[in-house]
C-alpha positions in Angstrom: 103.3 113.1 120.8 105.4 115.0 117.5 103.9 117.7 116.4 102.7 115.7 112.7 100.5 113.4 114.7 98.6 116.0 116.9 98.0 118.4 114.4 96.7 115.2 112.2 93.7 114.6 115.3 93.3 118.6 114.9 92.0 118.1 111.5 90.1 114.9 112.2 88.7 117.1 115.3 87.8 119.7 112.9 85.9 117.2 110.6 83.3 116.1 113.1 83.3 119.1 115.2 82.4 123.1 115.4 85.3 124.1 117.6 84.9 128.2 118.7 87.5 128.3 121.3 91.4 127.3 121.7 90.3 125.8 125.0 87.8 123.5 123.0 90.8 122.0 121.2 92.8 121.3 124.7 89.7 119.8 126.2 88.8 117.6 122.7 92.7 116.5 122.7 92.6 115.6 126.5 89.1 113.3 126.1 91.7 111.3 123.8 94.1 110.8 126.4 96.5 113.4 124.0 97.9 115.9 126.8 98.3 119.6 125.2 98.4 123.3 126.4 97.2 126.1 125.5 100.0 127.6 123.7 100.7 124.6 121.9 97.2 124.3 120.6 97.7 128.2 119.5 101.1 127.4 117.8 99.2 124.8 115.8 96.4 127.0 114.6 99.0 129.7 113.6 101.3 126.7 111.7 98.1 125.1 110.5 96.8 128.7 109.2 93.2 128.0 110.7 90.7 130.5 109.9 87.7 131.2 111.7 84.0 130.9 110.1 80.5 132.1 110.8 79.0 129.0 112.7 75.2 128.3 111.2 74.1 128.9 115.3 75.8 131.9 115.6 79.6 133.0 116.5 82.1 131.1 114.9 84.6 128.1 114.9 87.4 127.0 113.5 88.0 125.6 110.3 91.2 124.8 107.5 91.5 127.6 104.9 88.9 126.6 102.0 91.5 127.9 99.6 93.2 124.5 100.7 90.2 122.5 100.9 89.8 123.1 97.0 92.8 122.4 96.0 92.7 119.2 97.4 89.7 118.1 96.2 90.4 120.0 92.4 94.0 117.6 92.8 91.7 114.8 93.7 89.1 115.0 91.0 92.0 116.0 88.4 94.0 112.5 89.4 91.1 110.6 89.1 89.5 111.7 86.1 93.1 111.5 84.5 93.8 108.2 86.1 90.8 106.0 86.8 90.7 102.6 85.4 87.8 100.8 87.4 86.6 100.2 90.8 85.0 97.6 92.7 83.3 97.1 96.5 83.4 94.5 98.8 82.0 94.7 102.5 84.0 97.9 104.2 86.9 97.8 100.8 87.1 99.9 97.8 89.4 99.3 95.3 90.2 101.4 92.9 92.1 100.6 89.7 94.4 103.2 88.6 96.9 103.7 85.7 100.2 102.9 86.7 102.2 105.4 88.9 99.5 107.3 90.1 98.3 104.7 93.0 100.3 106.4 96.1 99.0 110.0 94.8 95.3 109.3 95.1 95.4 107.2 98.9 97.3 110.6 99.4 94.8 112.4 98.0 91.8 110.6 99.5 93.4 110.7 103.3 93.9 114.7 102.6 90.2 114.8 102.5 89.2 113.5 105.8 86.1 112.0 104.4 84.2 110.8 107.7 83.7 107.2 105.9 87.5 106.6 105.4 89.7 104.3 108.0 92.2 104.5 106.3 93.9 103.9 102.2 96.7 101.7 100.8 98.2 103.2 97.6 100.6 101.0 95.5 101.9 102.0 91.8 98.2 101.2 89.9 95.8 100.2 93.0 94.6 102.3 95.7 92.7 100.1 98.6 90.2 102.4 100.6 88.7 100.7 104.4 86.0 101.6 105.8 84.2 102.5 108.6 81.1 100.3 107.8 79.5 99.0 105.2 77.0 102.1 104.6 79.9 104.0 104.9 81.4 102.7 101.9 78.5 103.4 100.1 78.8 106.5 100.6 82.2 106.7 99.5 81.2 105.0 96.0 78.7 108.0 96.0 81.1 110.4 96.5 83.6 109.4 94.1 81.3 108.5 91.4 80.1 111.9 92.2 84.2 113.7 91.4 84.2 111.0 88.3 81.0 112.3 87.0 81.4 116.5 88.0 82.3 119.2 85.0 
């Protein structure tokens, strides 16, 4: 597996999971048929530039530097504020309208996020096509974007 890819399930694993120990990542990684070591995972946290957080139970875990984090989602709420057209829903889609050139910016946007609803996005020059995992999942995701449209 490249290096892109597994470090790409490191961030999904980091979404839906308190992770305290380097061994915790092997063992997550292996439970997805994705064979690592050790080292490798310890390369990845270093070329990543993990941090580790105070846990809510106690101890702590791993997580991606929240200096990142906002800049994503400032990036995110800046494109679409400057951007947004419309949007509409149907079933597990959202699509939202964009003005032109800015389409391929946003699904990148979006899938830097890791929002837990998202299956994936398709970003052309004014369009950006958002799948879901479910139907309540999606909305969700209206929620949350009406939610970047509507923040100061």
């Amino acid at each position: 597996m490249k290096k892109q890819e597994r470090q790409r399930y490191i961030k999904r694993l980091l979404s839906s999971n308190e992770i305290e120990r380097q061994e915790d990542f092997v063992s997550l990684l292996r439970a997805e048929n994705i064979e690592v070591t050790q080292a490798t995972i310890s390369r990845d946290i270093k070329d990543m530039q993990l941090v580790k957080v105070p846990s809510a139970t106690g101890g702590y875990h791993y997580s991606m530097p929240v200096q990142k984090q906002m800049d994503t989602e400032k990036k995110l709420k800046r494109t679409l504020r400057d951007a947004y057209v419309s949007y509409a829903t149907q079933d597990k889609f959202v699509l939202i309208k964009v003005l032109p050139g800015n389409g391929p910016a946003l699904a990148t946007l979006i899938e830097a996020m890791h929002y837990e609803e998202v299956f994936g996005t398709i970003g052309d020059d004014a369009t950006v096509l958002i799948i879901c995992k479910s139907l309540a999942m999606t909305l969700d995701l209206q929620q949350r974007l009406q939610r970047l449209l509507n923040d100061n």
